[in-house]
C-alpha positions in Angstrom: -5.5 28.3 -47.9 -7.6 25.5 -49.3 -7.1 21.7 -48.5 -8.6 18.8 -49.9 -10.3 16.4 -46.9 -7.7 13.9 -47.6 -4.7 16.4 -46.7 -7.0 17.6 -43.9 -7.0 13.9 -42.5 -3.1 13.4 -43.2 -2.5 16.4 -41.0 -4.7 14.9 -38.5 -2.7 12.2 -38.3 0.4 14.0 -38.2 -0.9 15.8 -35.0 -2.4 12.9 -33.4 -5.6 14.0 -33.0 -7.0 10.7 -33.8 -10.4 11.2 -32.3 -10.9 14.3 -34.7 -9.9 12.0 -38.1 -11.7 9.0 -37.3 -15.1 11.5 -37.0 -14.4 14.2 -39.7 -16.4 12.8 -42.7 -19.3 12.1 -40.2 -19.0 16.0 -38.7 -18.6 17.3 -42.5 -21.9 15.6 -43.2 -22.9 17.6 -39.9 -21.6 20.6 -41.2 -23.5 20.3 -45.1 -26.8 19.9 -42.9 -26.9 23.5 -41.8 -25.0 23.3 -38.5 -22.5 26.4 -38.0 -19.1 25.9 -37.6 -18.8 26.5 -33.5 -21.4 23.3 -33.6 -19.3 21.1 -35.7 -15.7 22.3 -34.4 -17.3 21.8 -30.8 -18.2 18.5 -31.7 -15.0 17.6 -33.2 -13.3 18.8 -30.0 -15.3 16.5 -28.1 -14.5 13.3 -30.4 -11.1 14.0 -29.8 -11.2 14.3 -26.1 -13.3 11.4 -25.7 -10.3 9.2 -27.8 -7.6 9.9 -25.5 -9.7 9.8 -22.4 -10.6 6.0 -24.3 -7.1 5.7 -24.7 -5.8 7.0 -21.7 -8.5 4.3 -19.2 -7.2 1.5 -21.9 -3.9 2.1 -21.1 -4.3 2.2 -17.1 -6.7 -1.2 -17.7 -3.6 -2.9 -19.5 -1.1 -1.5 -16.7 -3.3 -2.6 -13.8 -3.1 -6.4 -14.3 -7.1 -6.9 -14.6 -7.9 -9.8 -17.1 -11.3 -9.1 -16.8 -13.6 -5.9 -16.8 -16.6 -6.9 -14.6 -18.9 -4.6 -13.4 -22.1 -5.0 -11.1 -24.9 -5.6 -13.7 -24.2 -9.4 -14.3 -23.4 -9.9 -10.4 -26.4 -12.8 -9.0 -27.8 -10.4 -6.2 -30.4 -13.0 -5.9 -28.2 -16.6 -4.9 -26.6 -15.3 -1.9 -28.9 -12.2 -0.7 -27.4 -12.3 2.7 -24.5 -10.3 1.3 -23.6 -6.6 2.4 -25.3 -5.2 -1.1 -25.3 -1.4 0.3 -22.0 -1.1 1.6 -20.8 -3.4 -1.7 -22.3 -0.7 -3.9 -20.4 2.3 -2.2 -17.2 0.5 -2.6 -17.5 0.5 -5.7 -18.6 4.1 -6.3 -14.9 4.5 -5.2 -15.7 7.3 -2.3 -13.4 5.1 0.0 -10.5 5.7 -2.7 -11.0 9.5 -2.6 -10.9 9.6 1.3 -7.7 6.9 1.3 -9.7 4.4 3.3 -9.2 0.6 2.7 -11.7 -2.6 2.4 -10.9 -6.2 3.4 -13.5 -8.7 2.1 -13.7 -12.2 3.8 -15.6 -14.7 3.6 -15.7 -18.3 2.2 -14.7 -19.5 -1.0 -17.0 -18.6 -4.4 -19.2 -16.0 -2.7 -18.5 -13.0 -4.8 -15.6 -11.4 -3.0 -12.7 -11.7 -6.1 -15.9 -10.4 -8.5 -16.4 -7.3 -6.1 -12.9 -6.8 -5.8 -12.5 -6.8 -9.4 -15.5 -4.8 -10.2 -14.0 -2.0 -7.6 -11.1 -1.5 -9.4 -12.2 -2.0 -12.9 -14.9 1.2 -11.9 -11.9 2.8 -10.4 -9.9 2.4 -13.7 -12.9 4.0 -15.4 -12.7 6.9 -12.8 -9.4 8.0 -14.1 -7.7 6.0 -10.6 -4.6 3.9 -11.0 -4.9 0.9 -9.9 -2.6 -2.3 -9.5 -4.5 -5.5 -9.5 -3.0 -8.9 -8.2 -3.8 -12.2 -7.0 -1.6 -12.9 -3.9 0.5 -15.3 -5.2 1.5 -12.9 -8.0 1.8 -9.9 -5.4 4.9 -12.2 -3.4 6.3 -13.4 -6.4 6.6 -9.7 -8.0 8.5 -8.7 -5.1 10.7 -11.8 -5.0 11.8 -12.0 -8.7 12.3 -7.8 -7.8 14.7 -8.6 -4.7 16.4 -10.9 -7.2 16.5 -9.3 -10.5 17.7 -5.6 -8.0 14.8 -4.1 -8.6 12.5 -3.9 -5.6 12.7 -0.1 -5.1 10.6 0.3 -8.3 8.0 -2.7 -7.5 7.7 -1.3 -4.2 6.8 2.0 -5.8 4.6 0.7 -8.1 2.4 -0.8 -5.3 3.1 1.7 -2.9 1.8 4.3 -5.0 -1.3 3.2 -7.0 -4.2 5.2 -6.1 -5.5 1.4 -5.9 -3.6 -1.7 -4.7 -6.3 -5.1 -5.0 -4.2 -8.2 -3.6 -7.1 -10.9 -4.5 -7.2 -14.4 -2.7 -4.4 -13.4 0.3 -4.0 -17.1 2.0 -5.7 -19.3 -0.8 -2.5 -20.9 -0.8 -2.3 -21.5 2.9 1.7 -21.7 2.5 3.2 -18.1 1.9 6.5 -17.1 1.2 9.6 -17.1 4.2 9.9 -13.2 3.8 6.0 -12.6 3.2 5.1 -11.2 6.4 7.5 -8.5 5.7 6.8 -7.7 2.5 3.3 -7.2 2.7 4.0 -4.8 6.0 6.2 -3.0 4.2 3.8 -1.7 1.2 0.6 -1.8 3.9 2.9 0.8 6.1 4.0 2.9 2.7 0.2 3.1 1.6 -1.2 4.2 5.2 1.1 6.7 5.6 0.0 8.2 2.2 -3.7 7.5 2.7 -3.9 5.3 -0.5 -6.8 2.8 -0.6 -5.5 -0.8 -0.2 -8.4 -3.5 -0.5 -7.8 -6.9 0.2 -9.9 -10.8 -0.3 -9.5 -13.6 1.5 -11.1 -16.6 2.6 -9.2 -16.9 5.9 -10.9 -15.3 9.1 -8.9 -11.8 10.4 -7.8 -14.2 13.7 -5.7 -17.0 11.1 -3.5 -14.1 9.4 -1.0 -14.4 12.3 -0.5 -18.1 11.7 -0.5 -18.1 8.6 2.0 -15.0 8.0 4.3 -16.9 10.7 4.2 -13.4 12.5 1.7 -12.4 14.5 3.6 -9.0 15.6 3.4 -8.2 11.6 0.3 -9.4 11.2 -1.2 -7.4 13.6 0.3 -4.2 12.5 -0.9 -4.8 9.0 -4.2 -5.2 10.4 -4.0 -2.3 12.6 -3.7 -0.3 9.8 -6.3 -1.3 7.7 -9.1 -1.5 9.9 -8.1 1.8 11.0 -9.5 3.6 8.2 -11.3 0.9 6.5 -14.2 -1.1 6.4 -14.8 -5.0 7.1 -17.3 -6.4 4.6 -18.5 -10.4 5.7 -19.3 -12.6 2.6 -21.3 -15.5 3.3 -23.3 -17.9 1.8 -23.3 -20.1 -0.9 -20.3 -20.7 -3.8 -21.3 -19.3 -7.1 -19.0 -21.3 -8.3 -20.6 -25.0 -7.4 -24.0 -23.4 -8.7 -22.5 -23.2 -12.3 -20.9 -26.4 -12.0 -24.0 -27.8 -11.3 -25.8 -25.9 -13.9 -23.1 -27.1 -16.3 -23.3 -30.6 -15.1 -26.8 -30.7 -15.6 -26.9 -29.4 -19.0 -24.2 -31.9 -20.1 -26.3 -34.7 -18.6 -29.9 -33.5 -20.6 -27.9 -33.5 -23.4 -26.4 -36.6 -23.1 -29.5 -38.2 -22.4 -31.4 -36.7 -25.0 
């Protein structure tokens, strides 16, 4: 049975293999140079694998709640050089997700910890993890518009079962909600007893948590279980954040006065 290219690419697209249609006239060109068929059909095989697997790690990027896909390469090793760069790097290999551990960064405000934490889970994304990214404020307000809308049981299973939960920023807003010392026991207990990986920022020492979560009981019990399998990373030195302020600022002012 013959078939002109253009049926061959309507059935294609009938099929969904999209990976396979979007390469044909490139592998045909393949295929006119002398390569046999188990070459070019190999080929084509791969194209379409490597659409979906595109697809699928687009998808879990969207579902995740990541705004932004940061990775290492354009993180300033050099400005703050006191930072854990070893232990930083084996995070984000994502080993700690495999084995179910957990990793709290702390430290002051603008030295790197929400860009790690977002570069963790954006490579864990990549890995073919799924992962649930949110700032803290978000995380308590999920679960509240949940409890009122009557439909916690399937918020709490989406960030009970993630392979990886990021709550970014826990006590930047040093007033947390009434029922927040709860909530965030509840989903740290679900994801210990599964061994899922949990990581967790904050600019607030380990000691201020019980103050701050109006519960030290809770607060303790959330940190009991994620030092118990996790790792403590420090993050000091100098905000990032004033440096390109002040690099800004001092554009803005060569400009003006030039």
């Amino acid at each position: 049975m013959n078939m002109s290219i253009a049926e061959i690419e309507k059935h294609l697209k009938t099929l969904r293999l999209h990976g396979m249609n979007t390469t044909l006239q490139t592998r045909l060109v393949q295929a006119n140079q002398g390569a046999s068929f188990i070459e070019v059909f190999a080929c084509l095989v791969q194209d379409e694998l490597d659409c979906r697997n595109s697809r699928f790690i687009e998808t879990r990027f969207k579902a995740s709640g990541l705004k932004e896909q940061l990775t290492l390469t354009e993180f300033d090793w050099g400005f703050n050089p006191k930072l854990p760069k070893k232990e930083i790097y084996e995070l984000v290999s994502g080993k700690f997700i495999r084995d179910g551990h957990d990793a709290l960064l702390i430290g002051s405000p603008g030295t790197g910890k929400s860009h790690i934490a977002k570069t963790i889970a954006h490579a864990a994304i990549q890995t073919g993890y799924k992962v649930v990214y949110r700032e803290a404020h978000t995380f308590f307000e999920d679960l509240f518009e949940a409890t009122q809308l009557k439909r916690r049981k399937k918020v709490n299973k989406l960030f009970s079962e993630a392979d990886l939960l990021v709550i970014d920023d826990l006590f930047l807003r040093k007033k947390v909600p009434e029922q927040a010392a709860d909530d965030l026991l509840d989903i740290i207990l679900n994801r210990y007893s599964s061994r899922k990986a949990t990581t967790i920022t904050s600019n607030r020492p380990l000691e201020d948590w019980g103050k701050l979560l109006r519960d030290n009981a809770a607060s303790s019990a959330i940190l009991d279980r994620l030092l118990h399998r996790g790792i403590l990373l420090k993050f000091e030195g100098k905000s990032y954040r004033l440096k390109e302020a002040s690099t800004r600022l001092g554009k803005n002012k060569r400009k003006s006065s030039g």
